[in-house]
C-alpha positions as CSV (number, residue, x, y, z in Angstrom):
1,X,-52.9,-2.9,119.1
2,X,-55.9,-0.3,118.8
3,X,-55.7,1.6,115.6
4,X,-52.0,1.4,115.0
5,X,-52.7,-1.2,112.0
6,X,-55.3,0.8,110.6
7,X,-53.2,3.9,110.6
8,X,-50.2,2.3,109.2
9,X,-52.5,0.8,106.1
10,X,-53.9,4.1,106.0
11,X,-50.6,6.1,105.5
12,X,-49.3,3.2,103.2
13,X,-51.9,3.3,100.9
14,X,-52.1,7.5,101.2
15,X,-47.8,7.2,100.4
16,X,-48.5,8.4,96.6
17,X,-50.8,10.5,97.0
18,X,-49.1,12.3,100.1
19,X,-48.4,15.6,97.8
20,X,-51.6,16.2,96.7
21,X,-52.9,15.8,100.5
22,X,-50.8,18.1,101.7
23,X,-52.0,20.6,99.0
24,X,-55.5,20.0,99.9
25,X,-54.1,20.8,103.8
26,X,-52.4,24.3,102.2
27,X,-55.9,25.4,100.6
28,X,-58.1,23.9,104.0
29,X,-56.0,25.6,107.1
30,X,-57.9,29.1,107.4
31,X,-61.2,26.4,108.0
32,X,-59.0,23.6,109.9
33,X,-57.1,26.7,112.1
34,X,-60.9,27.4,113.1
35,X,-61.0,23.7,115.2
36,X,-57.0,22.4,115.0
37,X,-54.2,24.4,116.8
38,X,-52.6,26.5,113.6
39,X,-49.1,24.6,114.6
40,X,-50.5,21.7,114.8
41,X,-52.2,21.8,110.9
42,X,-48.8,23.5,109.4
43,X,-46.7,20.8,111.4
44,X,-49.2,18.0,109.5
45,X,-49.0,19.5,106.3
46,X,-45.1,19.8,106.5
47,X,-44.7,16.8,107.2
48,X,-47.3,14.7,105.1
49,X,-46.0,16.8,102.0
50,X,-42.5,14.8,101.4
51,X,-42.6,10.9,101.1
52,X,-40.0,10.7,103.6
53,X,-42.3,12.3,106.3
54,X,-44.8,10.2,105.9
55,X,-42.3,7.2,105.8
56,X,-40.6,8.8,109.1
57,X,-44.6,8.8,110.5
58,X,-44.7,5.1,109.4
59,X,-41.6,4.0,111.5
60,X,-42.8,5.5,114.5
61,X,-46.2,3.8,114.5
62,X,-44.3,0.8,114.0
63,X,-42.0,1.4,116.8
64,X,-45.1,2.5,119.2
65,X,-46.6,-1.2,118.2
66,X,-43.7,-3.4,118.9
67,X,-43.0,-1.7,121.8
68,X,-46.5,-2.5,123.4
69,X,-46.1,-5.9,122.0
């Protein structure tokens, strides 16, 4: 199981707040492109900044766990 339940609870609890997160990810990437991959940090924020991305994130966590089970 690892920290596939955590991260889903995370990302359900983060679900209304996802726009303002992504925001935050807009104003932080010069400093985050510093340690993270640039592509990597604009492919987060793109897809963190619609519900449905986070939602599409969701299913495949829950996908990866009933597959190990």
């Amino acid at each position: 199981m690892g920290m596939t339940a955590p991260a889903i609870l995370f990302l359900e609890t983060y679900k209304p707040l996802a726009f303002l997160g992504a925001q935050f990810l807009w104003f932080a990437q010069p400093f985050l492109n510093l340690g993270f991959n640039q592509a990597d940090v604009r492919d987060l924020t793109l897809l963190v900044e619609d519900r449905a991305g986070v939602e599409e994130l969701i299913a495949r966590l829950e996908g990866l766990q009933t597959d190990k089970a």
